[in-house]
VEXDREN-2710 file (C-alpha; in Angstrom, 1 decimal):
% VEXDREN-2710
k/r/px/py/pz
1/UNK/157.4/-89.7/75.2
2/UNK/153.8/-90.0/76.3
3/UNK/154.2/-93.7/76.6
4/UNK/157.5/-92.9/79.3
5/UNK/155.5/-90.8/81.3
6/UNK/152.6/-92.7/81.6
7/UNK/155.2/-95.5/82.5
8/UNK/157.3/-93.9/85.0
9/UNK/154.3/-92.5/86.6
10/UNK/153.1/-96.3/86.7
11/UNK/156.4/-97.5/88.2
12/UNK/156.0/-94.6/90.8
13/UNK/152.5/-95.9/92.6
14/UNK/154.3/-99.0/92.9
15/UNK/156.8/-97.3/95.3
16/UNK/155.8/-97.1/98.8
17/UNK/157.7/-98.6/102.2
18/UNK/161.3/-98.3/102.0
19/UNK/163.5/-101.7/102.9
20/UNK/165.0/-102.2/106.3
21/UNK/167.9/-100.4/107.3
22/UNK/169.5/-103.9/109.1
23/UNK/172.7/-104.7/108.6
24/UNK/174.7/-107.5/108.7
25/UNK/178.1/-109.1/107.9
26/UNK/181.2/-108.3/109.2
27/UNK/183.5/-105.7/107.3
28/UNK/185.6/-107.7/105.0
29/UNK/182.3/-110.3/104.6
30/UNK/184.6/-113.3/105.1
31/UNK/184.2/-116.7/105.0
32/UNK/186.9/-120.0/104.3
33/UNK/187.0/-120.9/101.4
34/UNK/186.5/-117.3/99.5
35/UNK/190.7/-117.0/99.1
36/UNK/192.6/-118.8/96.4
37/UNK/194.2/-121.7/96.8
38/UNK/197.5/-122.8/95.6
39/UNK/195.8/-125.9/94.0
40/UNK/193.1/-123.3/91.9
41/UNK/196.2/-120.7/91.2
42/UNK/195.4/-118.9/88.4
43/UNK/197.6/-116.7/85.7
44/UNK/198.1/-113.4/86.7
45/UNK/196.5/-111.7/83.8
46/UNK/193.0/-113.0/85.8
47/UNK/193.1/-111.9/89.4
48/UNK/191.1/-109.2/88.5
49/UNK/188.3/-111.2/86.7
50/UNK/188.7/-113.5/90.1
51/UNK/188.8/-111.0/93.0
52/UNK/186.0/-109.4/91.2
53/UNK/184.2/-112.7/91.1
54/UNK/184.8/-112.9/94.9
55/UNK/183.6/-110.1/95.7
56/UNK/180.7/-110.0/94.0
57/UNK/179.4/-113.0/95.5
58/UNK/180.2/-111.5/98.9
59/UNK/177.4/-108.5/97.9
60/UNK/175.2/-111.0/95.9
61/UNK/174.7/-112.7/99.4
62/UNK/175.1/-109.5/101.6
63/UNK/178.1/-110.6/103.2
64/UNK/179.3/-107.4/102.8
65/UNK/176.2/-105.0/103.3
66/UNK/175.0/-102.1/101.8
67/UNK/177.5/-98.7/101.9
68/UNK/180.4/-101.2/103.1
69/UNK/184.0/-99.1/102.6
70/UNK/185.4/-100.9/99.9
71/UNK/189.1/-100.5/101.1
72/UNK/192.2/-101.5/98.4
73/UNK/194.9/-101.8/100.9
74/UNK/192.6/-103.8/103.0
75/UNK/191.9/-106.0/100.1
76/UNK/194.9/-106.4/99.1
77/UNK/196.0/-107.7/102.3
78/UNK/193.2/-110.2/102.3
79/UNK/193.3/-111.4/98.9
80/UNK/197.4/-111.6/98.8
81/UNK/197.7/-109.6/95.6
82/UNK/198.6/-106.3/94.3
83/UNK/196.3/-103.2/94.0
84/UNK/195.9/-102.9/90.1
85/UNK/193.6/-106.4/90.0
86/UNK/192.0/-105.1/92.9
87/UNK/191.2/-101.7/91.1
88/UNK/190.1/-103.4/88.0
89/UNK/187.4/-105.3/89.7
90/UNK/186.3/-102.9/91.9
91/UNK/186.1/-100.5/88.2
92/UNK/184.1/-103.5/87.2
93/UNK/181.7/-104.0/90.4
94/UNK/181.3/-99.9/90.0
95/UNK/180.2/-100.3/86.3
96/UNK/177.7/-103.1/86.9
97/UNK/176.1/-101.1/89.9
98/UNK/177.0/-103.0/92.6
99/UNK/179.9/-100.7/94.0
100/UNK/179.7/-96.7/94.3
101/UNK/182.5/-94.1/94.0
102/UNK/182.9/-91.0/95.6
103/UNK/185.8/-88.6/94.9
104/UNK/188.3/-89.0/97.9
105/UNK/186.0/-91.4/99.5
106/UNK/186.8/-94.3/97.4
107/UNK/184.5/-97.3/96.9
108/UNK/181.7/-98.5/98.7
109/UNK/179.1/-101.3/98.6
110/UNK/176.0/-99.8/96.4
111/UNK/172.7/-100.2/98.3
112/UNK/169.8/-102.0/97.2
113/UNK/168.0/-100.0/94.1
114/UNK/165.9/-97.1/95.0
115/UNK/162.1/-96.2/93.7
116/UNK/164.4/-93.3/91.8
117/UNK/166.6/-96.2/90.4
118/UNK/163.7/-98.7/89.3
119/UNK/162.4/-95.4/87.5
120/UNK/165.4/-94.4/85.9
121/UNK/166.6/-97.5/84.7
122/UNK/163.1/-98.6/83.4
123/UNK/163.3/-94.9/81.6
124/UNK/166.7/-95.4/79.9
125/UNK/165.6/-99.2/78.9
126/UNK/162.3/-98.2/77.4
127/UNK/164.2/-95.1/75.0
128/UNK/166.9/-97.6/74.0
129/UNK/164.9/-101.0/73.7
130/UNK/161.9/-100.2/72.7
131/UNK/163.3/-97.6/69.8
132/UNK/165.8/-100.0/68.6
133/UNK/163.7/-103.1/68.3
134/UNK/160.9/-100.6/65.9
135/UNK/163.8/-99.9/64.3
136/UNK/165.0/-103.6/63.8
137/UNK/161.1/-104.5/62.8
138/UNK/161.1/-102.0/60.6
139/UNK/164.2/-103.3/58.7
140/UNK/162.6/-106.7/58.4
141/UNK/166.0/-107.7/60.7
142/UNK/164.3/-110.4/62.7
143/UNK/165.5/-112.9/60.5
144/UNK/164.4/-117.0/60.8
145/UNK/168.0/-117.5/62.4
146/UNK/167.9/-114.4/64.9
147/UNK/164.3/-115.7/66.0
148/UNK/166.1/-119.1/66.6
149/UNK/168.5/-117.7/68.8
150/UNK/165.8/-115.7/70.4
151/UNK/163.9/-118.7/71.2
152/UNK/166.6/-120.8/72.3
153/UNK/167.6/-118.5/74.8
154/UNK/164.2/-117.9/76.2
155/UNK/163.6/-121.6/76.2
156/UNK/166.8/-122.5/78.6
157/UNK/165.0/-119.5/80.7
158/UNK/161.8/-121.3/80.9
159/UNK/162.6/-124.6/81.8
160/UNK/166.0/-123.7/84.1
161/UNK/165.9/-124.5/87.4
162/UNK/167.7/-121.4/88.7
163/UNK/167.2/-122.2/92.6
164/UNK/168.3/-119.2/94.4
165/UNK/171.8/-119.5/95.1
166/UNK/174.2/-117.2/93.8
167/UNK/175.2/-119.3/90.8
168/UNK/171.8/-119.7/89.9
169/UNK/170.9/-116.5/89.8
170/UNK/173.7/-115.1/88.4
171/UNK/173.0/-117.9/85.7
172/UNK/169.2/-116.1/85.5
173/UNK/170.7/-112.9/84.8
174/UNK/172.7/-113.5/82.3
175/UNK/170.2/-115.6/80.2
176/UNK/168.3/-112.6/80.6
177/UNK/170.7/-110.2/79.4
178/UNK/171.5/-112.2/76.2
179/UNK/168.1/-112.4/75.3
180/UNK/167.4/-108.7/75.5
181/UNK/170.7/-107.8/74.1
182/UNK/170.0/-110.1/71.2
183/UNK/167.4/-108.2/70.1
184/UNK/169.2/-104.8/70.0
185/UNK/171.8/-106.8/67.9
186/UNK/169.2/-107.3/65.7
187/UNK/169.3/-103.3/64.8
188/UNK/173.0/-104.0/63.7
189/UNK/173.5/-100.5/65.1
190/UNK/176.9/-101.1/67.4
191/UNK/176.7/-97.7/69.1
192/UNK/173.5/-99.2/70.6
193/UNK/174.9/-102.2/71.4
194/UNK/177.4/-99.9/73.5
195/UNK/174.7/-98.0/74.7
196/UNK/172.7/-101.4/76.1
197/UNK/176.3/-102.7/77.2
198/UNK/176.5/-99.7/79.9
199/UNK/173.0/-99.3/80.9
200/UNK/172.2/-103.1/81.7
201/UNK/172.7/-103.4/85.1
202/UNK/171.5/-106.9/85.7
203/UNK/174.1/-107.7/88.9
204/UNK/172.5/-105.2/90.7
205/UNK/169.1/-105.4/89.8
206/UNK/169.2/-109.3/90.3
207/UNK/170.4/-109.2/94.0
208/UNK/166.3/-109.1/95.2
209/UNK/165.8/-112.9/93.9
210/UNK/168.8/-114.6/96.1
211/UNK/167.8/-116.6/98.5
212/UNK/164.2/-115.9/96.5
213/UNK/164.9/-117.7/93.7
214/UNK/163.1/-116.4/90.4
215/UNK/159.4/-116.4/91.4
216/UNK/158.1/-114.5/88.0
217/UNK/160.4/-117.2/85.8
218/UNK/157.4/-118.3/83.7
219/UNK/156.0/-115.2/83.4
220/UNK/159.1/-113.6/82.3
221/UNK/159.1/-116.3/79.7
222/UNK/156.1/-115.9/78.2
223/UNK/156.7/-112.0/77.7
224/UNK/159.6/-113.1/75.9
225/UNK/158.0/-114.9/73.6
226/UNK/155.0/-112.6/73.3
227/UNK/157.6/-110.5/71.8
228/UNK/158.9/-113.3/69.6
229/UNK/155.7/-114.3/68.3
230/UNK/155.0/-110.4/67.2
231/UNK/157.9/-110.1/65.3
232/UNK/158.0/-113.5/63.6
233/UNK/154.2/-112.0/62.6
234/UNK/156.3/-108.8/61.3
235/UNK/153.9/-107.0/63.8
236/UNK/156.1/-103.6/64.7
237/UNK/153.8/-102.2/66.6
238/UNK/152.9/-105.4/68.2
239/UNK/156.3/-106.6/69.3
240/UNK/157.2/-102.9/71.2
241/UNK/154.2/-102.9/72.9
242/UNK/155.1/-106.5/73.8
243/UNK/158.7/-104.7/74.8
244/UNK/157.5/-101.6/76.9
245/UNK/155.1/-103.8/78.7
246/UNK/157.4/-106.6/80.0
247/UNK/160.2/-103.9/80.6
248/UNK/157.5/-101.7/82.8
249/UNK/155.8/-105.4/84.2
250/UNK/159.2/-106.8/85.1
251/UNK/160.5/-104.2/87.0
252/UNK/157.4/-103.2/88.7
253/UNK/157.2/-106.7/90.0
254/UNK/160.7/-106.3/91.3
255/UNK/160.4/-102.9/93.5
256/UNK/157.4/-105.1/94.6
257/UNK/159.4/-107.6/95.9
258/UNK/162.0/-105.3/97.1
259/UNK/159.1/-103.8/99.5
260/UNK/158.0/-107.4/100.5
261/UNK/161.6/-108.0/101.4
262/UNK/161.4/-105.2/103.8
263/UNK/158.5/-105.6/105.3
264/UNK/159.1/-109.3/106.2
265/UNK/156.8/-111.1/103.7
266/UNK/159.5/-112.9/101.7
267/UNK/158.5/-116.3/100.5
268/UNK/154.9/-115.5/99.7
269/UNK/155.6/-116.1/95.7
270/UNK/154.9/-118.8/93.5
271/UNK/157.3/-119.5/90.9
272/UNK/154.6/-118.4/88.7
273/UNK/154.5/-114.9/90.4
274/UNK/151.3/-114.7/92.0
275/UNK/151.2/-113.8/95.7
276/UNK/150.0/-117.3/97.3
277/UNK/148.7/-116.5/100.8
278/UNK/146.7/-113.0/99.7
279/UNK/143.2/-112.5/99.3
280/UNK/141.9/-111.8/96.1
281/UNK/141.2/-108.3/97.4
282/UNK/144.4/-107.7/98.6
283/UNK/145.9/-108.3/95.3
284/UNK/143.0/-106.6/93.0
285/UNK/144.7/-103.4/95.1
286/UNK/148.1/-104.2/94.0
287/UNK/146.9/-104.4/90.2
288/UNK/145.2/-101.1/90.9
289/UNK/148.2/-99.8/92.3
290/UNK/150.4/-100.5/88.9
291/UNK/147.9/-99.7/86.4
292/UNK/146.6/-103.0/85.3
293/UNK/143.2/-104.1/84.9
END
């Protein structure tokens, strides 16, 4: 627990300026081209995985902004079909963070993640990831053909060129999510598979690098495999401290961006992370500011 603290206190200093409060888009976030056509009709049993898929572009690329109603009958109209697809992918958007609920209020667009939400969600990673994988090291479960997998999946991550359109990015997320989920397989604890499977929120979390692209790619890679190598090493204590510090790392250098974002300084990144137009004293503060040396 001391390790949580110290972390969530950590992820705290870097929370300062808020984002803008801008908006754009137009209500439905419509563009040609979004509808299905009769020449791309799909089986029935899939409108939800597609009117789900449309609309989560549409938020990906703030076509429909932040705390947007989310209206069924007005979808339903739109898309041409019935409300139960429509309910299914807006259940789906809701699960993923990328819609809200509120009772007799209905669905909205979620905004962008909160200092509260980088904390939480880094809180509820570390208890589940970190735990499972000592549990996992402990068992001797990272096995020559789950470190294989591991590193294939980390390799595509490396040497992918994402971009930072939604398909790349979406692409990013999910390489990233089977590489982390991978590992709480390796517990062979399904209840914590579950448990990963509800918390990972990678959709939302993910919509600060569009029109970005991945800037901290590299870096993100070689985290991954500083994990890898500790637990080909058998080093348990090795490979979670490798774990809590790419989980508090990763996400600290997101609500960094985030701020960035809204305080117009997009584009300053390298693809290798590093602010590229800062002094060097300007970004010995920001290391100050999130703990590091």
């Amino acid at each position: 627990m001391t390790l949580v603290g110290r972390d969530l206190r950590q992820i705290s200093k870097a929370g300062a300026s808020r984002r803008a409060k801008g908006r754009a888009g137009t209500a439905s976030g419509r563009v040609a081209g979004d509808e299905p056509s009769a020449s791309t009709a799909i089986k029935a049993s899939s409108l939800a995985t597609q009117v789900y898929e449309t609309l989560r572009r549409r938020i990906t690329e703030g076509r429909l902004p932040e705390d947007e109603p989310l209206v069924i009958a007005s979808l339903v109209r739109e898309l041409g079909v019935s409300q139960t697809p429509v309910r299914e992918a807006l259940a789906r958007l809701h699960a993923e963070g990328l819609a809200a609920f509120a009772e007799n209020l209905g669905y909205r667009v979620a905004t962008r993640p909160s200092d509260a939400d980088y904390r939480n969600w880094m809180e509820a990673r570390l208890l589940l990831e970190v735990n499972s994988l000592r549990a996992a090291a402990a068992a001797a479960a990272a096995t020559d053909e789950r470190i294989a997998r591991l590193c294939a999946v980390n390799a595509e991550i490396a040497a992918a060129d994402f971009g930072s359109s939604f398909e790349g990015i979406r692409r990013f997320a999910e390489l990233n999510a089977a590489f982390h989920r991978e590992l709480i397989l390796m517990g062979g604890n399904p209840f914590l598979v579950g448990a990963y499977d509800q918390i990972w929120l990678g959709a939302q979390f993910s919509r600060i690098h569009f029109k970005r692209g991945v800037t901290d790619q590299r870096r993100i890679a070689r985290e991954h495999q500083a994990i890898i190598d500790a637990l080909r090493a058998r080093d348990v204590d090795r490979a979670c401290e490798a774990m809590r510090s790419h989980i508090v790392d990763s996400l600290v250098r997101d609500q960094e961006r985030e701020e960035r974002a809204a305080a117009g300084e997009d584009g300053e990144e390298t693809r290798r992370g590093v602010p590229s137009s800062r002094s060097g004293k300007a970004a010995g503060r920001e290391r100050k500011k999130v703990g590091r040396p």
